[in-house]
LODOKE-644372 format. One record per residue (C-alpha): chain; x, y, z; residue number from 1; residue in three letters. Coordinates in Angstrom, 3 decimals. Layout:
["A", [X, Y, Z], NUM, "ala"]
...
//
This chain:
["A", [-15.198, -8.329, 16.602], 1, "unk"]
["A", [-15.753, -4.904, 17.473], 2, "unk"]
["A", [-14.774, -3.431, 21.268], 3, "unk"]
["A", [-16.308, -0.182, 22.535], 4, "unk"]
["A", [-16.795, 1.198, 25.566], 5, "unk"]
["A", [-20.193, -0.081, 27.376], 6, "unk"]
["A", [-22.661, 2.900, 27.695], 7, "unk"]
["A", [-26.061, 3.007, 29.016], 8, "unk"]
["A", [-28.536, 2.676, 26.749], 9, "unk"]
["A", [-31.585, 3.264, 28.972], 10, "unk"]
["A", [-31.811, 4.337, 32.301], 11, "unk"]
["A", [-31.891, 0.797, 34.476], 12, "unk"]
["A", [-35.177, -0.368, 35.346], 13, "unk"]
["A", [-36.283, 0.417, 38.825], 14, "unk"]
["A", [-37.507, -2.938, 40.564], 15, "unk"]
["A", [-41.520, -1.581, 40.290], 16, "unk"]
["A", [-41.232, -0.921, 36.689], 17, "unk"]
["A", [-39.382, -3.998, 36.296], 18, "unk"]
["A", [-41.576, -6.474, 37.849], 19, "unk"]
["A", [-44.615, -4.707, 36.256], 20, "unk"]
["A", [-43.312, -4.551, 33.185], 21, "unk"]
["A", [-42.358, -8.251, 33.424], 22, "unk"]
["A", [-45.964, -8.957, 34.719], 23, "unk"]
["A", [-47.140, -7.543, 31.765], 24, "unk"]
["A", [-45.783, -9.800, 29.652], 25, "unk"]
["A", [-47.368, -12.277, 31.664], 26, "unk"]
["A", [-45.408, -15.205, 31.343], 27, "unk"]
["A", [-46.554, -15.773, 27.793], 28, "unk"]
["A", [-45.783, -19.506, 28.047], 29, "unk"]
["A", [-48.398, -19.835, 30.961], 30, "unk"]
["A", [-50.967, -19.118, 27.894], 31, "unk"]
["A", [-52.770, -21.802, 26.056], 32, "unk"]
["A", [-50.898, -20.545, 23.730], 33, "unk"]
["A", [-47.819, -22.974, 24.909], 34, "unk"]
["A", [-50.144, -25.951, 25.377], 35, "unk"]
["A", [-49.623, -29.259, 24.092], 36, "unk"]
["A", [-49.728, -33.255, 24.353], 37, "unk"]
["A", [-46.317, -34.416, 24.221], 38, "unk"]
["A", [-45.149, -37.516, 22.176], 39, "unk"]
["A", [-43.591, -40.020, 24.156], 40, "unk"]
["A", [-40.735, -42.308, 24.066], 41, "unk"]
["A", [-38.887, -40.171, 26.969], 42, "unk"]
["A", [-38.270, -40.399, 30.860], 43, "unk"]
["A", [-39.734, -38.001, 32.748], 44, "unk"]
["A", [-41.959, -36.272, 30.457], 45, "unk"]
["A", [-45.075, -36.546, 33.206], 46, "unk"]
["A", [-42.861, -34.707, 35.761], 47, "unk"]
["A", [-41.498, -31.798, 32.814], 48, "unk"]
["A", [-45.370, -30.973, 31.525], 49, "unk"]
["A", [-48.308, -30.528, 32.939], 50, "unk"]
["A", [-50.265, -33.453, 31.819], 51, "unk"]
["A", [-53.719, -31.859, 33.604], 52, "unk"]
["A", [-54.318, -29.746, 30.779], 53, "unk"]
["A", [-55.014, -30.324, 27.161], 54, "unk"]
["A", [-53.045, -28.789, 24.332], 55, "unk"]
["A", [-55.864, -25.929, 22.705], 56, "unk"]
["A", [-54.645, -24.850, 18.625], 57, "unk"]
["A", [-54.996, -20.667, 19.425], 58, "unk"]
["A", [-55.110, -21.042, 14.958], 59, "unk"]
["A", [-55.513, -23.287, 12.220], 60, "unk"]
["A", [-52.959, -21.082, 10.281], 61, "unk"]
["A", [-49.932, -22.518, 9.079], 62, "unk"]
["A", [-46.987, -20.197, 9.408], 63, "unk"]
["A", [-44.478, -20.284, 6.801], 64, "unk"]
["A", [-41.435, -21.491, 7.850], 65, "unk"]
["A", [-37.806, -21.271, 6.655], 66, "unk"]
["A", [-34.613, -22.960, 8.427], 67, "unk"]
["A", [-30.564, -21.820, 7.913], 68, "unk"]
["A", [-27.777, -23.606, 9.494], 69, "unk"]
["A", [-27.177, -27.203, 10.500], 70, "unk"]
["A", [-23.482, -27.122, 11.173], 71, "unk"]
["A", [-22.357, -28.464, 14.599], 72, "unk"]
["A", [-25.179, -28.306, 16.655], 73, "unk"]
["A", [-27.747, -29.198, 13.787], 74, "unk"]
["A", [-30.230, -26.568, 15.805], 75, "unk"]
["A", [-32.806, -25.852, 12.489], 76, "unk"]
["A", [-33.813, -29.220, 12.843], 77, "unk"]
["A", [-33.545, -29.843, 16.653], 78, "unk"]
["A", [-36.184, -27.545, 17.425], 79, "unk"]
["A", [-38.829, -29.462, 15.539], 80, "unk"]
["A", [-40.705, -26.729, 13.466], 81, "unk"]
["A", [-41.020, -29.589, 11.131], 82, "unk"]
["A", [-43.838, -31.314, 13.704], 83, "unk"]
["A", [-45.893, -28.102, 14.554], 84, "unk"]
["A", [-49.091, -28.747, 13.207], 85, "unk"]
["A", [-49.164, -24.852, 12.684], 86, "unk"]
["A", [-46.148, -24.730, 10.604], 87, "unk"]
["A", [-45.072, -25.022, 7.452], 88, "unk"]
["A", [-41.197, -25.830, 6.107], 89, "unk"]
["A", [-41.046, -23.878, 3.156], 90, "unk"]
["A", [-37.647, -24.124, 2.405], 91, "unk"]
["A", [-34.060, -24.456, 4.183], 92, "unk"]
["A", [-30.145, -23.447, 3.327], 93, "unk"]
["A", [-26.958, -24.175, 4.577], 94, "unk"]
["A", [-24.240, -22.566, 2.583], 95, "unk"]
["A", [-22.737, -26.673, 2.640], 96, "unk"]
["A", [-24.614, -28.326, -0.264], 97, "unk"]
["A", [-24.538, -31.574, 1.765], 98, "unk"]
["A", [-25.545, -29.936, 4.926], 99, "unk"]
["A", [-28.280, -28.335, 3.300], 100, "unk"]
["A", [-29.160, -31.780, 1.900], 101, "unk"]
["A", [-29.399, -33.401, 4.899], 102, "unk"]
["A", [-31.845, -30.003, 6.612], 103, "unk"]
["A", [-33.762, -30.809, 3.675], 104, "unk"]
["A", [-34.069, -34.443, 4.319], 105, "unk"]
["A", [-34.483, -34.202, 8.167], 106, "unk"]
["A", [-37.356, -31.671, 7.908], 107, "unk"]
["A", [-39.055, -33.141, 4.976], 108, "unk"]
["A", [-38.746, -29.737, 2.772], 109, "unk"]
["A", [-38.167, -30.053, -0.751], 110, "unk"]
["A", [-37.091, -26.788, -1.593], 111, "unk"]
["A", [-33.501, -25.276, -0.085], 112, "unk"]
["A", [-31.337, -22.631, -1.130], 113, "unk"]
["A", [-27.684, -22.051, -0.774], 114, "unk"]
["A", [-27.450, -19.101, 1.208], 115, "unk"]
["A", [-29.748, -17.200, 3.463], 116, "unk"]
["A", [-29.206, -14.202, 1.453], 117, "unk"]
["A", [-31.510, -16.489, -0.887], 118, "unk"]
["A", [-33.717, -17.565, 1.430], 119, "unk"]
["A", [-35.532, -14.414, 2.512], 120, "unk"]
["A", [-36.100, -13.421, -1.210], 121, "unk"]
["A", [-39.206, -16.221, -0.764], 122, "unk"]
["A", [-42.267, -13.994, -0.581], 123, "unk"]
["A", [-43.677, -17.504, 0.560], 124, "unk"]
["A", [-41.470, -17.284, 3.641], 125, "unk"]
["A", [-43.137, -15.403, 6.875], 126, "unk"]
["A", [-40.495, -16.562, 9.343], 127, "unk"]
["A", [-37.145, -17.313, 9.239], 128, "unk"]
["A", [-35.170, -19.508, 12.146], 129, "unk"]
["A", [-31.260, -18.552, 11.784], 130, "unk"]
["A", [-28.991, -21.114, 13.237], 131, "unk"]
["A", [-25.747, -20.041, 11.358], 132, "unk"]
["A", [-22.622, -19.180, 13.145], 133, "unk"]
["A", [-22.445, -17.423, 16.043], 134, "unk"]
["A", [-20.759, -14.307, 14.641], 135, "unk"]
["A", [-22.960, -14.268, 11.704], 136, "unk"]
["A", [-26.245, -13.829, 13.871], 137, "unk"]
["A", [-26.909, -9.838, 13.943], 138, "unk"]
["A", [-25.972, -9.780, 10.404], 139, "unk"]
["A", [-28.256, -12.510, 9.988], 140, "unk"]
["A", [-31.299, -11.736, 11.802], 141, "unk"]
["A", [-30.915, -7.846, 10.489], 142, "unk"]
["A", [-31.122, -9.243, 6.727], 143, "unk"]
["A", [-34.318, -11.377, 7.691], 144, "unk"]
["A", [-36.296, -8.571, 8.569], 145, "unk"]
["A", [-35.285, -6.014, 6.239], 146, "unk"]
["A", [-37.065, -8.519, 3.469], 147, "unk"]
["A", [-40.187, -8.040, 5.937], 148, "unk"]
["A", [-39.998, -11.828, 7.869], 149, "unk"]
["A", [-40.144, -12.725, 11.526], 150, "unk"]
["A", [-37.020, -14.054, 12.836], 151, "unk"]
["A", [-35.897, -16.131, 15.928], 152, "unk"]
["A", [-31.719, -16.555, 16.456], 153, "unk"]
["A", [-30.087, -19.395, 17.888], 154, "unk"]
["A", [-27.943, -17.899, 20.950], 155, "unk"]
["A", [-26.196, -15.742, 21.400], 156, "unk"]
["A", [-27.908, -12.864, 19.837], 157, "unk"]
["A", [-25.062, -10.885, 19.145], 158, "unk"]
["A", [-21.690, -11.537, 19.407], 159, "unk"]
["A", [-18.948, -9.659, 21.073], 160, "unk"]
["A", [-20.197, -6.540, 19.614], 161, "unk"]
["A", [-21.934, -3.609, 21.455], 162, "unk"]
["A", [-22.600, -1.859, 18.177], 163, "unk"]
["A", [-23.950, -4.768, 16.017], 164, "unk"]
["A", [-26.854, -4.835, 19.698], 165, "unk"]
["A", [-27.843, -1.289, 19.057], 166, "unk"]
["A", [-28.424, -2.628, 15.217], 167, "unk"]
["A", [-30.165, -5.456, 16.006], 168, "unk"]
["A", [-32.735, -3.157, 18.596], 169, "unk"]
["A", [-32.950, -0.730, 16.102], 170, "unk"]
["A", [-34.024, -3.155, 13.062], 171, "unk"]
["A", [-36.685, -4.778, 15.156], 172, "unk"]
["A", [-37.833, -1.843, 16.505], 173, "unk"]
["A", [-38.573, -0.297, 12.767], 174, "unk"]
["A", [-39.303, -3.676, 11.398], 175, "unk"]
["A", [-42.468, -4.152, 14.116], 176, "unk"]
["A", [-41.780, -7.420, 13.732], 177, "unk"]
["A", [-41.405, -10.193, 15.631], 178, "unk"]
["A", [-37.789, -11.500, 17.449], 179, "unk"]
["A", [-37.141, -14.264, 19.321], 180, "unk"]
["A", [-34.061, -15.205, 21.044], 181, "unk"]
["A", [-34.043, -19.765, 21.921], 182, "unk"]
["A", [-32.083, -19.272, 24.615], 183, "unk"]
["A", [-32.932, -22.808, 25.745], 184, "unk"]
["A", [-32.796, -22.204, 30.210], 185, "unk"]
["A", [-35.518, -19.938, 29.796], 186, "unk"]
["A", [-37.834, -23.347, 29.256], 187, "unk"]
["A", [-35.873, -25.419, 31.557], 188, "unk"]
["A", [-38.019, -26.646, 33.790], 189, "unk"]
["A", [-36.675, -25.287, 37.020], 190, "unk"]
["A", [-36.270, -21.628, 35.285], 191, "unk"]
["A", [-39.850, -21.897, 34.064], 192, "unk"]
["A", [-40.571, -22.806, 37.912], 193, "unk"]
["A", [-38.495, -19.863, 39.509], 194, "unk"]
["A", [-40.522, -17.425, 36.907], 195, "unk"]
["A", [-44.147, -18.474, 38.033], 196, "unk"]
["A", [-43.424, -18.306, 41.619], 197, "unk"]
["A", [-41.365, -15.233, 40.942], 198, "unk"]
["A", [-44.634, -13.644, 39.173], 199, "unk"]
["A", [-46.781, -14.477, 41.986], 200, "unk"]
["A", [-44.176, -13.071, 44.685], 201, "unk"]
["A", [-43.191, -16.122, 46.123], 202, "unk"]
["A", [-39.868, -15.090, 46.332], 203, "unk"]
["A", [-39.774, -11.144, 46.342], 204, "unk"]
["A", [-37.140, -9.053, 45.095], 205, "unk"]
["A", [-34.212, -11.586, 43.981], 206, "unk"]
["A", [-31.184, -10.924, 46.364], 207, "unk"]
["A", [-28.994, -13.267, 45.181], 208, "unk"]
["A", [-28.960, -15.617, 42.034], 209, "unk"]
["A", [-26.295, -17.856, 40.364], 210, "unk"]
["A", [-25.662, -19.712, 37.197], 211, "unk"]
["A", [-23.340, -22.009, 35.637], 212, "unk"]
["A", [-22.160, -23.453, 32.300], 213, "unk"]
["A", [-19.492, -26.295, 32.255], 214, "unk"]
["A", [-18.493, -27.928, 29.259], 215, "unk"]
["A", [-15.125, -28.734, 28.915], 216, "unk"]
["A", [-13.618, -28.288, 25.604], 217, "unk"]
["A", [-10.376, -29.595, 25.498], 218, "unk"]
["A", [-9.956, -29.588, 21.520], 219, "unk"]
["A", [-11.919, -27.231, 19.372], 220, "unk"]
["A", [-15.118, -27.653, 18.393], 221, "unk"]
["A", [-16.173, -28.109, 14.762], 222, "unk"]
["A", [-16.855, -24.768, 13.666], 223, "unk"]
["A", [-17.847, -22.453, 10.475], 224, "unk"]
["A", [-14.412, -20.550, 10.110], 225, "unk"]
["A", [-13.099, -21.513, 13.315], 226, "unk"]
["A", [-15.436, -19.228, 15.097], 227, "unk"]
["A", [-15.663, -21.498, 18.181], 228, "unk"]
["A", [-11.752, -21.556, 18.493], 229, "unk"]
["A", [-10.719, -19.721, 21.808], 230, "unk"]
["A", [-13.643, -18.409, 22.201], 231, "unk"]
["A", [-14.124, -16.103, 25.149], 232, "unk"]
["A", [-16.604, -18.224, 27.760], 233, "unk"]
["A", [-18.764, -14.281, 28.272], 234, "unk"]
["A", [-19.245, -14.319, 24.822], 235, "unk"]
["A", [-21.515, -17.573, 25.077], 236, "unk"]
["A", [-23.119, -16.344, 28.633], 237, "unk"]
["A", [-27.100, -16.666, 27.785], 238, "unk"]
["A", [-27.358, -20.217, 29.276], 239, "unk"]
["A", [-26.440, -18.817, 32.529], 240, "unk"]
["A", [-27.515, -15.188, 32.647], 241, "unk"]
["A", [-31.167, -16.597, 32.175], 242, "unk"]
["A", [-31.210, -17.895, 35.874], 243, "unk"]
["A", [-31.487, -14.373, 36.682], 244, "unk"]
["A", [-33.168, -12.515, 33.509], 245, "unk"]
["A", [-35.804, -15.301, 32.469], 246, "unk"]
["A", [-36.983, -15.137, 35.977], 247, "unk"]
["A", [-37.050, -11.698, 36.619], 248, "unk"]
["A", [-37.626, -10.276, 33.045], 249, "unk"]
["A", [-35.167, -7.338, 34.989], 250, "unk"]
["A", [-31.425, -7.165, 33.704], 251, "unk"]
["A", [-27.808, -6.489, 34.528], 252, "unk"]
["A", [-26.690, -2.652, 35.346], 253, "unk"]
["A", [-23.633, -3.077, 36.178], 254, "unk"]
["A", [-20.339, -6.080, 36.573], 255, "unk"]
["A", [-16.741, -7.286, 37.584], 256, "unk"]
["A", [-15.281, -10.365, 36.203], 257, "unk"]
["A", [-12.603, -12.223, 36.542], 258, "unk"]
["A", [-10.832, -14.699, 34.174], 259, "unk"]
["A", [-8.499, -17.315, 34.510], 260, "unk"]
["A", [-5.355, -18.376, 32.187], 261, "unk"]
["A", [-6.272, -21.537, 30.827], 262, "unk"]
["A", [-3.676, -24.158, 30.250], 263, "unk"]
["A", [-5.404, -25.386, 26.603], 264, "unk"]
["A", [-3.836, -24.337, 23.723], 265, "unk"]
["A", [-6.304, -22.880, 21.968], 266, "unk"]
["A", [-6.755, -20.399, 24.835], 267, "unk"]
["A", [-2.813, -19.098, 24.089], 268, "unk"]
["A", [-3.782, -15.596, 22.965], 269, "unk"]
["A", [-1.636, -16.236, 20.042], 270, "unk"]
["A", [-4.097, -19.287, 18.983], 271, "unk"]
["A", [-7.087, -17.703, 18.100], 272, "unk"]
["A", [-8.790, -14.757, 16.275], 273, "unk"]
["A", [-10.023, -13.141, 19.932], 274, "unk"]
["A", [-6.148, -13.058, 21.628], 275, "unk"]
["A", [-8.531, -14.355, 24.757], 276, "unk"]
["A", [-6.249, -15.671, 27.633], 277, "unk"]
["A", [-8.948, -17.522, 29.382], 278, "unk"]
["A", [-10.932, -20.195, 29.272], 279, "unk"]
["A", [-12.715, -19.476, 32.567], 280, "unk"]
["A", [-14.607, -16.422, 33.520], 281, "unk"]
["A", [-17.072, -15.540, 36.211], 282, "unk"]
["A", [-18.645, -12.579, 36.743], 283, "unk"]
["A", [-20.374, -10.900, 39.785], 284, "unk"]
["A", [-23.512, -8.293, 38.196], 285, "unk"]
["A", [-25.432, -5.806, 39.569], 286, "unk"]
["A", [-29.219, -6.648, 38.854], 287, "unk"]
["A", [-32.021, -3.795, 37.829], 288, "unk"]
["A", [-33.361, -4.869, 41.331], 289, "unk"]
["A", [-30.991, -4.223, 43.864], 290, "unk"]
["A", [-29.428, -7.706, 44.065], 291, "unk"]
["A", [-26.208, -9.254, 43.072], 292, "unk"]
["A", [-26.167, -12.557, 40.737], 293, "unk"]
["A", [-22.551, -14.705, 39.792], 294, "unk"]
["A", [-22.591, -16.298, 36.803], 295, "unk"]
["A", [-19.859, -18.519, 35.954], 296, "unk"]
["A", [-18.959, -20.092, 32.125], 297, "unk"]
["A", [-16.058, -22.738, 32.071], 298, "unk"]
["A", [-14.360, -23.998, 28.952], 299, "unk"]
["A", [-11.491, -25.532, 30.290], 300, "unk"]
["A", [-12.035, -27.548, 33.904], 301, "unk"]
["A", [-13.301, -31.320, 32.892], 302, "unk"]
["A", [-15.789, -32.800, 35.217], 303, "unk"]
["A", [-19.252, -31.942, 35.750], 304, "unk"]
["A", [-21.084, -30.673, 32.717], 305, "unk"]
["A", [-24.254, -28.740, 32.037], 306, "unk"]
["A", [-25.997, -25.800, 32.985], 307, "unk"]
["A", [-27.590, -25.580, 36.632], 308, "unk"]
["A", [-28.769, -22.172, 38.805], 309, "unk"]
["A", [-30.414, -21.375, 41.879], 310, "unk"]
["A", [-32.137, -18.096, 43.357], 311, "unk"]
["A", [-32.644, -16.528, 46.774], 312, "unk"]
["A", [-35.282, -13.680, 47.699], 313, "unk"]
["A", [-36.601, -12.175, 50.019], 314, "unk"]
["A", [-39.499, -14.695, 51.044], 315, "unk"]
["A", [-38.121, -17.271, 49.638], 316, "unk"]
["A", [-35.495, -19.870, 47.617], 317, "unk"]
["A", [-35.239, -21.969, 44.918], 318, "unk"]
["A", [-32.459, -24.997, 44.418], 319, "unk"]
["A", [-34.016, -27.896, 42.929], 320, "unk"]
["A", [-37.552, -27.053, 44.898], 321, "unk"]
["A", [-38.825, -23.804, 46.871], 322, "unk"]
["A", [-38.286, -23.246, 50.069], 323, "unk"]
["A", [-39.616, -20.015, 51.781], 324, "unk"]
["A", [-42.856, -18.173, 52.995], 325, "unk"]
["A", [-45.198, -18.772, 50.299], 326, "unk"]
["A", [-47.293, -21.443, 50.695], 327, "unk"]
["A", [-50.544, -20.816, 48.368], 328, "unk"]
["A", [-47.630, -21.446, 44.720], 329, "unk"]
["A", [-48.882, -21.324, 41.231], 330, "unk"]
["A", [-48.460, -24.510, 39.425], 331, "unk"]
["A", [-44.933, -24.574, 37.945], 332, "unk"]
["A", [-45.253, -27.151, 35.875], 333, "unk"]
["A", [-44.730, -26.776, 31.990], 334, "unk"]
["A", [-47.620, -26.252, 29.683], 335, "unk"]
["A", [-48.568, -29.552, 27.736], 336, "unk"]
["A", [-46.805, -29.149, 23.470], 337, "unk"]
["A", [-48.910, -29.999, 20.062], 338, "unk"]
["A", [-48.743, -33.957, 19.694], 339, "unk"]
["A", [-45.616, -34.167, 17.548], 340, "unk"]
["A", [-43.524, -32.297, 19.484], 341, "unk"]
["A", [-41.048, -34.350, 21.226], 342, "unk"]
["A", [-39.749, -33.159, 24.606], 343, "unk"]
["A", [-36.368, -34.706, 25.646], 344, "unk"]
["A", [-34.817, -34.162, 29.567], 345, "unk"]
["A", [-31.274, -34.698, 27.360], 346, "unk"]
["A", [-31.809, -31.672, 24.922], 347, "unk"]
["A", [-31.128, -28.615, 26.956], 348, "unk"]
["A", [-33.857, -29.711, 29.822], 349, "unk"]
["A", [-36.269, -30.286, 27.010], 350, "unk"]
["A", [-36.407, -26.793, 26.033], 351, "unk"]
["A", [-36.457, -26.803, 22.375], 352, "unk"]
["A", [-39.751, -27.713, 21.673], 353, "unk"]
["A", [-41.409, -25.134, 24.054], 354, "unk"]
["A", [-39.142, -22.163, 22.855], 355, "unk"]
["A", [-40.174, -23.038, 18.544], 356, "unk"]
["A", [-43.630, -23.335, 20.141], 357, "unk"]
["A", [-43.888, -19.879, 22.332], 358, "unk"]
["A", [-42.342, -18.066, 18.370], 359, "unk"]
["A", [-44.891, -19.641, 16.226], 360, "unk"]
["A", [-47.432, -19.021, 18.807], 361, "unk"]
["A", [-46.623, -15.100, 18.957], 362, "unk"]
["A", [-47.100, -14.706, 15.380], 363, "unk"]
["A", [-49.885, -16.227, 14.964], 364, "unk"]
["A", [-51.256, -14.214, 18.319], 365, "unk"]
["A", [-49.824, -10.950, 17.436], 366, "unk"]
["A", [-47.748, -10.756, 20.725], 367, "unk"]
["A", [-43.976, -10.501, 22.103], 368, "unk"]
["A", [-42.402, -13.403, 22.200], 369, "unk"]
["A", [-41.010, -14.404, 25.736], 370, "unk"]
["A", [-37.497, -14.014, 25.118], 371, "unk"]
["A", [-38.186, -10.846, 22.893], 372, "unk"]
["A", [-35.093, -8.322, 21.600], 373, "unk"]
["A", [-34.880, -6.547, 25.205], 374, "unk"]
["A", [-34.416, -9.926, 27.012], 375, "unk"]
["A", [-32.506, -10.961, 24.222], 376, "unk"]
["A", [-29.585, -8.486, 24.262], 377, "unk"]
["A", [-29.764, -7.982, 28.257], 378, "unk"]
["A", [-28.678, -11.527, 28.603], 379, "unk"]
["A", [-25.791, -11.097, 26.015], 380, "unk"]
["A", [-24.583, -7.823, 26.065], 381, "unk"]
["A", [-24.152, -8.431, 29.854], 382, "unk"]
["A", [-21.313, -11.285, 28.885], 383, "unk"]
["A", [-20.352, -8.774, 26.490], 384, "unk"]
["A", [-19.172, -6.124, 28.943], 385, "unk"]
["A", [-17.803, -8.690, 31.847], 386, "unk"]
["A", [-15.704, -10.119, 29.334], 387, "unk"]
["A", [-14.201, -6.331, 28.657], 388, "unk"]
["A", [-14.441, -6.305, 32.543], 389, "unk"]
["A", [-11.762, -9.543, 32.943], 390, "unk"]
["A", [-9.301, -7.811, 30.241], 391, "unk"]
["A", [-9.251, -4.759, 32.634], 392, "unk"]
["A", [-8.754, -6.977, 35.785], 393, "unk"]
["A", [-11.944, -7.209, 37.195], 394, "unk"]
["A", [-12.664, -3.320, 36.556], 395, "unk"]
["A", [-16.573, -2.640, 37.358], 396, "unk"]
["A", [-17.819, -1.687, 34.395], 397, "unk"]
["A", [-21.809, -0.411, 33.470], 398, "unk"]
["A", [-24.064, -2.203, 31.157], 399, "unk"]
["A", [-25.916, -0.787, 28.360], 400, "unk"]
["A", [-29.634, -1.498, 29.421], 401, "unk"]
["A", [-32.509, -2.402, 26.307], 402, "unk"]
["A", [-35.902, -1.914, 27.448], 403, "unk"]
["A", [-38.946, -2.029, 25.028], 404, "unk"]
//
């Protein structure tokens, strides 16, 4: 893990530029190109898509698929590439034969590998989903495009490393190839909400959001080298940041943050590989608007678990519906998936079908992704820096901005 001092990489988006620049991107997944008839089987899939419309193929192309990783989480499968009827598993790796077996089996691909430093040798392989350990990401994603492949990363994108987030802008910006960060609350269906009022200025500027992530882990979790040991909770901060960045498309200039001594073992400096103290930490940030967001990531209080947020504007709020000055909203429901493509309330709000979706459907469009390199890094360099922030006691510390 690498620690340097946080300096600015742009100039902060004014709130103008911002908003335009986020309108520009237009909410990709309000496209046809996010469409799709859901498979059933699961509550409250009426309320989580918008069963009006009719999923539209933008292709009959088959994109050329490869999967690495199904440790803990098992996230290559999860995400259901393997159902896209515009996709095509051409092979998967995990560097654990029997891991790698059972990718192999679960996707229906006949061909694996055991390494991703394998993998992307395929000249049949156009895309590559990395969902490898946390640390290994930049490395990871870096080494995907360099053999001339599209990648999308599991979260976070980076990992506790301002340098390796320069390398990772820097590759995809020579590569001119397509990232993608599945940071799964940016398809949650209340964050997909806040964004399409948001874009149709239903709320204003933002003057206030929150997020939080509970999940109390009072032994450590299974884990390639014990990466998950200790683990500072700003290091894992995408889940929340999104309440704020996925809405806005904006970012973090600036933050304080607090931790708190945890009373786990594994949270003993002297017990693991980051001598973190704390397996609490909140921050308070600075937005690129004006406004001032807390976002809050808890290892160690049991209890409630999950991720939740709300927003507050100027015109308006959002906590589990909108309340404000806008009366004439956009429809805020989800875009309809490909049949095949399961969505799941349990799984992260359902997200992970939408997110492999929105990738596959930029490629095969020619456009950014949603949650593209900028958005990427903005939401984890941000946990980054506030983790630097509660070593120093809360010191208010700038954020290196990324702006394409």
């Amino acid at each position: 893990m690498k620690n340097t001092p946080a300096v600015n990489h742009t100039n902060p988006m004014k709130s103008s530029d911002q908003q335009n620049a986020f309108s520009r991107r237009g909410f990709l997944w309000q496209a046809g190109a996010l469409a799709g008839a859901a498979a059933v089987g699961f509550k409250n899939v009426a309320r989580a898509q918008d069963a009006s419309k009719i999923w539209q193929p933008v292709s009959d192309r088959k994109i050329r698929v490869g999967l690495v990783g199904y440790g803990f989480c098992k996230f290559s499968a999860a995400f259901q590439f393997q159902n896209h009827p515009n996709v095509e598993v051409v092979a998967v790796s995990d560097l654990i034969p029997e891991r790698c077996a059972a990718l192999a089996k679960a996707t229906g691909c006949a061909k694996t590998y055991p390494s991703l430093e394998e993998l992307v040798k395929d000249d049949k392989i156009e895309a590559v989903f990395v969902a490898t350990d946390a640390p290994s990401h930049a490395q990871h994603c870096i080494e995907v495009l360099k053999h001339g492949k599209h990648v999308a990363t599991a979260v976070p994108a980076v990992f506790g490393s301002l340098e390796d987030a320069e390398r990772v802008f820097q590759a995809v910006k020579k590569s001119g190839l397509k990232y993608m960060m599945f940071e799964t609350s940016a398809f949650r269906e209340e964050v997909f909400a806040m964004g399409q009022i948001y874009k149709a200025g239903g709320f204003g500027e933002l003057v206030y959001s929150e997020g939080d992530y509970y999940h109390y882990v009072d032994k450590p979790l299974e884990s390639y080298k014990g990466w998950r040991i200790g683990i500072p909770p700003q290091f894992y901060p995408t889940h929340t940041n999104a309440y704020q960045i996925c809405v806005t498309g904006g970012s973090f200039t600036g933050v304080c943050c607090l931790g708190m001594p945890s009373v786990l073992e594994q949270f003993k400096p002297a017990n693991n590989s980051y001598k973190n103290p704390f397996g609490t930490e909140i921050a308070l940030f600075r937005t690129s608007e004006g406004g001032t967001s807390r976002m809050a990531v808890s290892w160690d209080t049991p209890g409630f678990e999950g991720e939740m947020g709300r927003v507050r504007g100027q015109k308006g709020t959002y906590y589990e519906k909108y309340v404000g000055l806008e009366k004439n909203l956009p429809n805020t429901k989800r875009p309809p998936l490909p049949p095949g493509i399961q969505v799941n309330p349990n799984e992260h709000g359902g997200a992970h079908g939408y997110l492999m979706n929105e990738f596959v459907t930029s490629i095969l469009q020619n456009r950014k992704p949603l949650v593209d390199v900028a958005m990427a890094l903005n939401m984890t360099v941000a946990g980054i820096v506030a983790h630097q922030s509660a070593l120093k006691g809360g010191e208010l510390m700038k954020i290196p901005q990324f702006k394409l």
